[in-house]
C-alpha positions in Angstrom: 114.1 75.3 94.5 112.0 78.5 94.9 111.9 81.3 92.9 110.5 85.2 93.4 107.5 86.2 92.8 106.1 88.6 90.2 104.1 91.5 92.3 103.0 93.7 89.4 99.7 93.9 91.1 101.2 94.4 94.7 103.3 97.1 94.9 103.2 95.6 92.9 105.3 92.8 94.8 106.2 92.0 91.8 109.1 89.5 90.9 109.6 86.0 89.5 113.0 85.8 90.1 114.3 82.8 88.1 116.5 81.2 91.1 115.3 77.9 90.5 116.3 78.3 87.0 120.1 78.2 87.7 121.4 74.8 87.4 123.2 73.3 91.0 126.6 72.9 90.9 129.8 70.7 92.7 133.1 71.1 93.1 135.7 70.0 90.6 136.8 72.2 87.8 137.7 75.7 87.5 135.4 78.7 87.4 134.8 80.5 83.9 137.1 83.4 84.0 134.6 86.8 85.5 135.3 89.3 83.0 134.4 93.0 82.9 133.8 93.4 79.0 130.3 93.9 78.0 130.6 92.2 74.6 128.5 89.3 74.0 128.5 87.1 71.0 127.8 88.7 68.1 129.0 92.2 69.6 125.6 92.5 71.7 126.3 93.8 74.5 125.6 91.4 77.9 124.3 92.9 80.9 125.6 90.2 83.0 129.2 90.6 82.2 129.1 94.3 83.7 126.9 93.5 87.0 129.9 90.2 87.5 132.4 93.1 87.3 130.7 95.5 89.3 129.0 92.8 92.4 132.1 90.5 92.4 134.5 90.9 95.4 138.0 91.7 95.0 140.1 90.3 98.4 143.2 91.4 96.9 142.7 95.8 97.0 144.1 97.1 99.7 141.1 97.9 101.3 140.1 94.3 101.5 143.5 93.7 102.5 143.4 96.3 105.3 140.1 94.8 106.1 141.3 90.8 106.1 144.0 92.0 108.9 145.0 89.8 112.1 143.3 91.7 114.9 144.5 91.6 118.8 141.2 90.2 120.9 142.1 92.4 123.3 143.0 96.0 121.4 141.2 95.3 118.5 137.6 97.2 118.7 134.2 95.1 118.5 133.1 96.7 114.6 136.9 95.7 113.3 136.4 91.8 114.9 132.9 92.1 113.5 133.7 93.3 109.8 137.1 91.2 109.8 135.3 87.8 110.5 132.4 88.4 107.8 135.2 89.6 105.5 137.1 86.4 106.4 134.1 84.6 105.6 132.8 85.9 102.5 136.1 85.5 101.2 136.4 81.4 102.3 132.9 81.2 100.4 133.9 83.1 97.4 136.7 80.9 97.0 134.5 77.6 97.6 131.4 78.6 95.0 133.5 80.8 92.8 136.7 79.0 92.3 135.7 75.7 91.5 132.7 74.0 90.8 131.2 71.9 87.9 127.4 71.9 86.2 125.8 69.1 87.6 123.0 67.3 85.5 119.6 69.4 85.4 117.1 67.0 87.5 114.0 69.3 87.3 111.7 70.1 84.0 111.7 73.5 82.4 108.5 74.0 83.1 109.3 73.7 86.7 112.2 75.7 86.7 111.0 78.9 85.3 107.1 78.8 86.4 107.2 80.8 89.7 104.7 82.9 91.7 103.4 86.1 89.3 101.0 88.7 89.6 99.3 90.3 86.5 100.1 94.1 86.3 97.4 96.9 86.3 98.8 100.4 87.8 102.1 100.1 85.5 99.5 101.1 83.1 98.2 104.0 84.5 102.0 104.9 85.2 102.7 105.2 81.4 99.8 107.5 81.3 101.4 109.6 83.6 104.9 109.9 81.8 103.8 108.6 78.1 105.0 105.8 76.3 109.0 106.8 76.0 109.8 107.9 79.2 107.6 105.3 80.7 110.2 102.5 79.4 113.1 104.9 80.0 112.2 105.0 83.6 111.2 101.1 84.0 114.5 100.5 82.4 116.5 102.4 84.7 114.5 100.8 87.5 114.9 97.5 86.5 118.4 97.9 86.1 118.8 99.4 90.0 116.6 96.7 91.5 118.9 93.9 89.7 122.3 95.0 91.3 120.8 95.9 94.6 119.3 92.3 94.4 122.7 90.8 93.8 123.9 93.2 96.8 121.6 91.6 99.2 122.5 88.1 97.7 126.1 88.3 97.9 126.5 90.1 101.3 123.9 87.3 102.8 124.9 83.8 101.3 129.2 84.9 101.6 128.5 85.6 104.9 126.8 82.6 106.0 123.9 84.8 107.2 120.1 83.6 106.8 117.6 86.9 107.1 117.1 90.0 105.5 117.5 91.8 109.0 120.3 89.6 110.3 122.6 91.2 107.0 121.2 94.8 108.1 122.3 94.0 111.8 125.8 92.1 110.8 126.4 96.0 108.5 125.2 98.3 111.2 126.3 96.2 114.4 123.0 97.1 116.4 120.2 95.0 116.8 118.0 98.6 116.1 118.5 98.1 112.3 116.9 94.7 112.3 114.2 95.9 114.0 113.4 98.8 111.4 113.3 96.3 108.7 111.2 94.1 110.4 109.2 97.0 111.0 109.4 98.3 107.1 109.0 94.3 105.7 105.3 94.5 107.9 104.3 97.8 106.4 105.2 97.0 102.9 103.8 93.5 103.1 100.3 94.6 105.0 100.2 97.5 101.8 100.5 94.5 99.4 98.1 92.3 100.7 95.5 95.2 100.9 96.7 95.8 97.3 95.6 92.2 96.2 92.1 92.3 98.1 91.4 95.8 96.5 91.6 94.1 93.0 89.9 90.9 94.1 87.1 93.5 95.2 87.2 94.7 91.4 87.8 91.8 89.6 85.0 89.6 91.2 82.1 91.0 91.5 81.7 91.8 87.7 83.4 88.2 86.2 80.2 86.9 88.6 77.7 89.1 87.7 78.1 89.0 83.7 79.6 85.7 82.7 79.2 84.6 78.7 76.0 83.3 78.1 74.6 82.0 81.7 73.2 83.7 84.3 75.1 85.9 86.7 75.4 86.8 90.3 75.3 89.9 92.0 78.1 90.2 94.9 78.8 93.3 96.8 82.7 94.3 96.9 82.6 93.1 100.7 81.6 90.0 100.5 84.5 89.7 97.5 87.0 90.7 99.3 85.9 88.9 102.4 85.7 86.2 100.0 89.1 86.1 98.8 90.3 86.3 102.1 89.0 83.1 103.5 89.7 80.9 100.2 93.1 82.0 100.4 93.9 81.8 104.3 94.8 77.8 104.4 97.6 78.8 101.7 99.2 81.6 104.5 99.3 79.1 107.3 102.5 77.1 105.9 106.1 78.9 106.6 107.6 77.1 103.5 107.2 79.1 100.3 108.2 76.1 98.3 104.7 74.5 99.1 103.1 76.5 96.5 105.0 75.4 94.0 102.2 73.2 92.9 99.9 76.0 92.4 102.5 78.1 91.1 102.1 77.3 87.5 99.2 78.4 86.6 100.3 82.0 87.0 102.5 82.7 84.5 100.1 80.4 81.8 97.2 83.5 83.7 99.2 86.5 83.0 100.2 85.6 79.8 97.0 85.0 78.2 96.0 88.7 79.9 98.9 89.7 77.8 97.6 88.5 74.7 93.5 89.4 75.1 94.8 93.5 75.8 97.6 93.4 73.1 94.9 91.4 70.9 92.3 94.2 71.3 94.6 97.3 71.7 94.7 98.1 68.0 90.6 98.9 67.8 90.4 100.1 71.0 93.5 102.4 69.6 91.1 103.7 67.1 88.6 104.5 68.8 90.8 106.4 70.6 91.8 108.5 67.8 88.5 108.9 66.3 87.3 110.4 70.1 90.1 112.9 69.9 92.2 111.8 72.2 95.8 110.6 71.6 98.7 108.5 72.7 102.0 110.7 73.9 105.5 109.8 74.1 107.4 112.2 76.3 105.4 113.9 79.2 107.8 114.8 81.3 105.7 117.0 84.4 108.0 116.6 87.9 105.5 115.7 89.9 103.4 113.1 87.6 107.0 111.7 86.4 107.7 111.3 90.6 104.4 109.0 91.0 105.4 106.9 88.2 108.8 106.4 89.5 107.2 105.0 92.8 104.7 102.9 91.0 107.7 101.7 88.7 109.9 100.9 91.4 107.1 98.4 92.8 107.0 96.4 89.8 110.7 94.9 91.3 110.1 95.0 94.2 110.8 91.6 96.2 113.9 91.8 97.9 112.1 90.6 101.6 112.3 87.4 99.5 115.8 87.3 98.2 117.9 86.0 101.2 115.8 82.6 101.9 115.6 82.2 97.6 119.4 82.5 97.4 120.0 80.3 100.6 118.2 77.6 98.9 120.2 77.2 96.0 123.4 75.0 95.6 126.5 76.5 94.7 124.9 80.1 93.9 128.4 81.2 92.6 128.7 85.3 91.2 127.7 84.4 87.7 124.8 82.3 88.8 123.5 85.2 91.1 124.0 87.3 88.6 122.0 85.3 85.8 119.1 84.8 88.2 118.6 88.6 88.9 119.0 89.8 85.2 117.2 86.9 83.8 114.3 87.6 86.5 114.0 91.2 85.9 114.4 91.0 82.3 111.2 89.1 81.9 109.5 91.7 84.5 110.4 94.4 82.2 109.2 92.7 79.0 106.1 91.4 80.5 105.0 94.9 82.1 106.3 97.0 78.9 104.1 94.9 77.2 100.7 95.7 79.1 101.7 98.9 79.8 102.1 99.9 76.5 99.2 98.2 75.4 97.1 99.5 78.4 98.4 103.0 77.3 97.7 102.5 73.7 94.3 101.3 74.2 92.8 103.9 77.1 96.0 107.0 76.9 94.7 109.9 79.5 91.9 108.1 80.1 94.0 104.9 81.8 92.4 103.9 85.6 94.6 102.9 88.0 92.7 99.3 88.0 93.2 99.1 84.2 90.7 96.6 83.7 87.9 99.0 84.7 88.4 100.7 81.7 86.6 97.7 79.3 83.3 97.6 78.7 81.6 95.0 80.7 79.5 92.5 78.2 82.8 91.4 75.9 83.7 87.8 76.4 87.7 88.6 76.0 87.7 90.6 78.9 85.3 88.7 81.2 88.0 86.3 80.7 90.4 88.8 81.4 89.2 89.4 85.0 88.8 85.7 85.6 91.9 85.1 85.3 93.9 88.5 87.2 91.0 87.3 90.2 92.3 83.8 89.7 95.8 85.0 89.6 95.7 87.6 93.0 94.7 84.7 94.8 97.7 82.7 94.1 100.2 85.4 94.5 98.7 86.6 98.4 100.3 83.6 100.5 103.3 84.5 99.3 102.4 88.1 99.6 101.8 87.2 103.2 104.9 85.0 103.9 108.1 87.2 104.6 105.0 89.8 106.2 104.0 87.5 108.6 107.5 86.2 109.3 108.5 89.6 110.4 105.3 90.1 112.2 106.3 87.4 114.7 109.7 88.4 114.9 108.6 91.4 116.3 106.1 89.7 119.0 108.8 88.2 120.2 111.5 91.0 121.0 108.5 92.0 121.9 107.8 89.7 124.5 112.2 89.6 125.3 112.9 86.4 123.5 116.1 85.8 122.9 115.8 83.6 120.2 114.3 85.0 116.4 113.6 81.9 115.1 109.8 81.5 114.2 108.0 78.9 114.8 105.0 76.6 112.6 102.4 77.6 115.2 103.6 81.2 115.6 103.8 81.9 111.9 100.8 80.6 111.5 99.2 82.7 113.8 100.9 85.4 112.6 99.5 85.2 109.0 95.9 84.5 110.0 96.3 87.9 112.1 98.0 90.0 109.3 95.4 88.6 106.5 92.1 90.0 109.1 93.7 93.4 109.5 94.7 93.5 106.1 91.0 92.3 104.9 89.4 94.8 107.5 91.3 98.1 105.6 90.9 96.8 101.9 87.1 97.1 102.8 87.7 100.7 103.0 90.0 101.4 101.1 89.3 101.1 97.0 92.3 103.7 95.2 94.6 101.2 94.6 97.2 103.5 92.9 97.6 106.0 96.3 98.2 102.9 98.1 100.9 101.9 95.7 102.5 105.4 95.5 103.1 105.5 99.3 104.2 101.9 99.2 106.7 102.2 96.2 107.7 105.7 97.5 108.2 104.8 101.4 108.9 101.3 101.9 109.8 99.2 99.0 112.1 102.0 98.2 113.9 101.1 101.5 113.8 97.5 101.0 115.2 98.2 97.5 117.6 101.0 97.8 118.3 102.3 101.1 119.0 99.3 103.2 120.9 97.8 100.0 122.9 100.9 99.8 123.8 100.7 104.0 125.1 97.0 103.0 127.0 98.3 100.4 128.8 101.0 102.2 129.2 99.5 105.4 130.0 96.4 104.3 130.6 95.3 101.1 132.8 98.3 100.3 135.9 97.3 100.6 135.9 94.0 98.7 134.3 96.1 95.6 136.1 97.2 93.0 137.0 100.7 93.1 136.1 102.0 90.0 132.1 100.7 90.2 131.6 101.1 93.9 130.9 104.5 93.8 128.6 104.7 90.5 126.8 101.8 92.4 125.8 103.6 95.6 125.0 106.8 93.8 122.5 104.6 91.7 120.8 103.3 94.9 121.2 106.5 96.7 119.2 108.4 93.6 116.5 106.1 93.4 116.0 106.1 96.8 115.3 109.5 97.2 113.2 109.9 94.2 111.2 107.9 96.0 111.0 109.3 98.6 110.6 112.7 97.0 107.2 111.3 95.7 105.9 110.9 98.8 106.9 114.3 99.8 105.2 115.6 96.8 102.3 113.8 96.9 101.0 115.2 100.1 101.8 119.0 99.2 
């Protein structure tokens, strides 16, 4: 019942993922039939149809064949038991959920179905200032596109095997315990960078909506005490271990970043001329290597959420291909067109002049955008418990192989303890720490790359591969594989 959230502001941690939106299902009738034609009604072409040919599995190639074997217990090595049983059991599964089932009656409102956890976006702005307006969207297409079918990757290797973590998919793939541990270890680092992220803009945000607000008397609040602020208001939110508890809360953040939308697409077209009149001008194709490698890194961020994808697709009923599928396209689809639109209207507004915090290009005095910051501080706040959640989960999962427990299961009282500790460090270096777009560089380049690409890709390859059909299994790592490492470049780049 939980969907992803939306980190444009986090690395932007950015997804609302529109699980919840996918109607449950039961057993009864047959499947629809998976198809691999693109053409959609109307002769529009639908994405969803090619990702259900490329992600579904195919038992019947003789690969999956070769892989489905009878193996001797006593000849038969410990990676062929391994593969064969997950094999064995994705295939019981895809049968089960993909076979037959039946739409059951929807039981929840719309409202609650496709209101999730979002973050406003700021940096993707500054990105299309980097590459201009054409090859901005080129590039946030191509990411978006990546980030959905590694998504479904993740999805499909994790609920058809019956396997509940992020790291316990790595691990079942790899067969060493070594590749959980560098995701757990990659999960912390990426999540500490996104909560720093958020308490760098509350430090932005803040102190001006209090120190200039329409027509009363402000206050004047140092950056630390905002960020400090932030902190504490939001730390009783990071103590549960249950995403789905903010679901209450939840709604007000897409109703948040909408109206953002509106006020900088409302005042774009003056600010536009203003722009022109200074001399100054909007550009559509600037294509430098290094400046287009930052914005791939910042772009990549905007989808970046796939910590959260395992325990999202665990909680849904009957999460067949097509309904995997739907959520993931559906998800980033709205991403895309909600960060195209401030981007572009970021861009249009501010061009070479474009800050990495966007909104410290306004004026301060103009009600609009008082508003404006209101609302991104309002919004931050609600997206860092669940910035903090899958962080603090892998936090205590490395205490305790750690301390030699056996067991990874995490409790209430150790979660919580982890999150309080994770929210102080991560409040102690977003006090010194204000340029929010190198943060996000090394973030997007480094470690949500790996969450997103590299660790997909391994899945893929190691396991996943044989079930795939031929002719898209190798177009699908090569997509993974390129992304990755122009990530990864960036970084490189960036310090020479």
């Amino acid at each position: 019942r939980i969907s992803f959230k939306f980190q444009g502001v986090v690395t932007a941690h950015t997804t609302g993922l529109v699980l919840a939106a996918m109607n449950p299902t039961q057993r009864g009738s047959p499947a629809p039939v998976l198809e691999w034609s693109c053409g959609g009604p109307g002769g529009f072409i639908d994405i969803k149809r090619w990702y259900i040919g490329v992600i579904t599995p195919d038992f019947k190639s003789s690969q999956a064949m070769e892989r489905l074997r009878s193996f001797d217990e006593e000849d038969a090595e410990l990676v062929g038991r391994r593969l064969t049983v997950a094999t064995r059991t994705m295939k019981a599964t895809s049968e089960e959920l993909n076979d037959r089932y039946v739409a059951m009656p929807e039981s929840r409102g719309l409202v609650a179905r496709l209101c999730s956890p979002m973050e406003p976006d700021s940096v993707r702005r500054y990105a299309f200032s980097l590459t201009g307006i054409g090859l901005g969207l080129l590039t946030l297409t191509a990411a978006g596109l990546v980030s959905s079918l590694s998504l479904q990757i993740l999805m499909v290797a994790a609920r058809y095997t019956n396997t509940k973590s992020y790291a316990s998919v790595l691990e079942l793939a790899v067969g060493s315990r070594a590749a959980s541990f560098a995701l757990d270890m990659v999960v912390l680092m990426n999540g500490v960078g996104s909560c720093i992220c958020i308490l760098i803009f509350e430090g932005d945000f803040l102190p001006p909506v209090l120190a200039k607000p329409p027509s009363f008397e402000g206050v004047a609040v140092a950056r630390t005490w905002a960020v400090v602020g932030a902190a504490v208001a939001a730390w009783p939110l990071t103590l549960s271990s249950n995403i789905g508890a903010l679901r209450y809360v939840a709604i007000a953040v897409p109703i948040v970043l909408l109206t953002t939308i509106t006020i900088v697409l409302w005042d774009a077209p003056g600010l536009h001329r203003e722009l022109r009149a200074a001399g100054d001008r909007v550009v559509w194709w600037d294509f430098e290597p290094r400046r287009w490698l930052q914005a791939v890194a910042i772009m990549v961020n905007a989808f970046a959420n796939h910590q959260n994808a395992i325990p999202c697709v665990n909680s849904l009923a009957k999460p067949s291909i097509a309904r995997i599928v739907k959520a993931t396209v559906y998800g980033n689809l709205i991403i895309w067109a909600l960060l195209s639109s401030l981007g572009i209207g970021g861009y249009v507004s501010w061009a070479s002049a474009t800050k990495g915090d966007f909104v410290l290009n306004y004026p301060e005095g103009r009600p609009e955008i008082w508003c404006c910051r209101l609302m991104l501080a309002i919004t931050v706040y609600l997206v860092l418990p669940v910035a903090i959640l899958p962080t603090a989960k892998s936090g205590a999962q490395l205490i305790l192989s750690a301390a030699g427990s056996t067991s990874r299961e995490v409790t209430p009282g150790v979660h919580a303890g982890s999150a309080t500790l994770l929210l102080v460090v991560c409040t102690c270096i977003a006090l010194k720490v204000t340029n929010v777009a190198s943060v996000l560089g090394v973030l997007g380049g480094l470690l949500a790359s790996s969450l997103m690409f590299w660790f997909p890709a391994v899945v893929f390859r190691m396991l996943l591969w044989p079930t795939m059909p031929p002719v898209f299994r190798g177009p699908a790592l090569g997509a993974m594989v390129l992304f990755g490492s122009l990530c990864w470049l960036s970084v490189a780049v960036g310090f020479l």
